[in-house]
N, C-alpha and C positions, 0 to 999 in steps of 0.2 A: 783660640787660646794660645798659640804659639808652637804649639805640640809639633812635634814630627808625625807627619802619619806615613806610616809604610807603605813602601807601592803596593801596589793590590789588594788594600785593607779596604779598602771602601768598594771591588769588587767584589772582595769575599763576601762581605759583609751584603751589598746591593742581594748576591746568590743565594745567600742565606734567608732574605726579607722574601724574595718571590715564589723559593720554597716552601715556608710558612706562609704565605696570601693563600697560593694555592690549596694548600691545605682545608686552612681556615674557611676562605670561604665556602671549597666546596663545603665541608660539615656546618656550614652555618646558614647556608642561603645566600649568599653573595653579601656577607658580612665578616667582620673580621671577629665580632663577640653578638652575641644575637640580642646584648641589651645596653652595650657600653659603645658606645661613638666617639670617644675616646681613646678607641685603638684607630681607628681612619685617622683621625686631627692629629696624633702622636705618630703615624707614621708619613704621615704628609710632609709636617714640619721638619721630621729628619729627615726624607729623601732630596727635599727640598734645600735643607743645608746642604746638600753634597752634590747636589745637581743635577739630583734623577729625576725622569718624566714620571707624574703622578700619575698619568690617566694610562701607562698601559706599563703597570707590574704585574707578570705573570699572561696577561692578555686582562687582565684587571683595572677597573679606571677605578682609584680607591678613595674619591669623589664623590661618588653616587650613592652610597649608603646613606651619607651627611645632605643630599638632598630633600630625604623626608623627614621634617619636624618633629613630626611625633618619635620618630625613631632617636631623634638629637636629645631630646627633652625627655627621652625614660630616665635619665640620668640627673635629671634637676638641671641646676644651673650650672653645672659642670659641663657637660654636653655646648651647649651654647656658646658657652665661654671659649673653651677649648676649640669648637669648629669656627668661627671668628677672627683666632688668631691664624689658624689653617689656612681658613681660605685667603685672609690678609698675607700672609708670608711669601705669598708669592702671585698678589691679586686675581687669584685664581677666580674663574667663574666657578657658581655655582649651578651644576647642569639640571635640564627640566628632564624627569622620566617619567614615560609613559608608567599610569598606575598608583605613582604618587598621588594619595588626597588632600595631604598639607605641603605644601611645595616652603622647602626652607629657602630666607631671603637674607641678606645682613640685616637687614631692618627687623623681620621678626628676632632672629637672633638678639640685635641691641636692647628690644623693646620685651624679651622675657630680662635680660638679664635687670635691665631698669624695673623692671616690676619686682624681681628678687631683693630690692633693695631692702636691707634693716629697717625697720619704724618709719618704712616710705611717706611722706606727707605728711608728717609731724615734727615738733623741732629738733626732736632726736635722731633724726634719718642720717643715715652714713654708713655705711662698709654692706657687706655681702660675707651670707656662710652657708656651708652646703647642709643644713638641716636645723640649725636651731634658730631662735629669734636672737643671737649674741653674735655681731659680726669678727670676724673670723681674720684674721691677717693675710694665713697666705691664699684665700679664696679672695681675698677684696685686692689683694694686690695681681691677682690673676685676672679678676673683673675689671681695673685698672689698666693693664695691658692689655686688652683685647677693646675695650672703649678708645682706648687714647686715640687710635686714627679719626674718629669722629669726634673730637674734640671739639675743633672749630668751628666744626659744621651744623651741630646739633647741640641746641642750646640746653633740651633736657639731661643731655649726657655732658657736658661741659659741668650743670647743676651737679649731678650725680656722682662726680669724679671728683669735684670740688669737696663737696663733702666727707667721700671717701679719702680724701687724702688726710681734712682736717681729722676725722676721726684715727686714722694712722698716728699721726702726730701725737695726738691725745695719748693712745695706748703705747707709744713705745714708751721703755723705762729709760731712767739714768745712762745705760750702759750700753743703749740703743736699742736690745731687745724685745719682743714684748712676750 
């Protein structure tokens, strides 16, 4: 953004993060929330802006909890979305851990979030929302950023994004909002 950042704002800051993992995980199990995978993908994405190593905060790889599916997807399609852009932001692997019985993949990722789609397979398909059948703006524009790398590559998500955009269109008002 242009900002000045302080010298040693981002190691305070870095000190502060591995004090809290620490924490967290031990009371968690070697999770950062025992049902939201949304704290790994949100802390990924900002160590990752600042040019921290993910896989050993605190002696922590904060990776490996977003390796089990089930664990991504207690959260709906929030989960999915959000570990997608994670592991995209800095084309992190996703690691295999012993014990895992759903091994999370981007493919599975793409392919819930594609299946969350609004009125999927009907002429009314378009956007994505975290619980109702009325898609939702800033979840479809979130589902939108996490598909776009597979764009090109994958024609059902190409379809999916397509319509997600025109449905955008549709719902913003006069004054750009919706």
């Amino acid at each position: 953004g242009g900002y000045k950042v302080y010298e040693g704002y981002y190691d305070i800051y870095y000190n502060n993060v591995v004090n809290e993992v620490k924490r967290l995980m031990t009371a968690n199990g070697n999770k950062l929330h025992k049902n939201k995978g949304t704290e790994h993908s949100r802390l990924i994405i900002g160590l990752t802006s600042i040019g921290n190593d993910i896989t050993d905060v605190g002696g922590y790889d904060i990776r490996e909890a977003l390796a089990d599916f089930k664990y991504v997807t207690k959260q709906g399609i929030n989960g999915p979305i959000f570990a997608l852009i994670a592991f995209d932001s800095h084309n992190y692997d996703i690691p295999v851990i012993d014990g895992v019985t759903d091994q999370s993949t981007r493919d599975k990722f793409i392919d819930y979030i594609l299946d969350k789609e609004i009125n999927k397979g009907t002429e009314n398909a378009g956007g994505w929302a975290l619980s109702v059948n009325i898609p939702d703006p800033d979840i479809t524009a979130m589902a939108i950023q996490a598909l776009t790398p597979y764009y090109k590559t994958r024609s059902d998500v190409k379809a999916a994004v397509d319509r997600a955009i025109e449905w955008l269109s549709k719902a913003q008002d006069a004054a750009g909002g919706y």
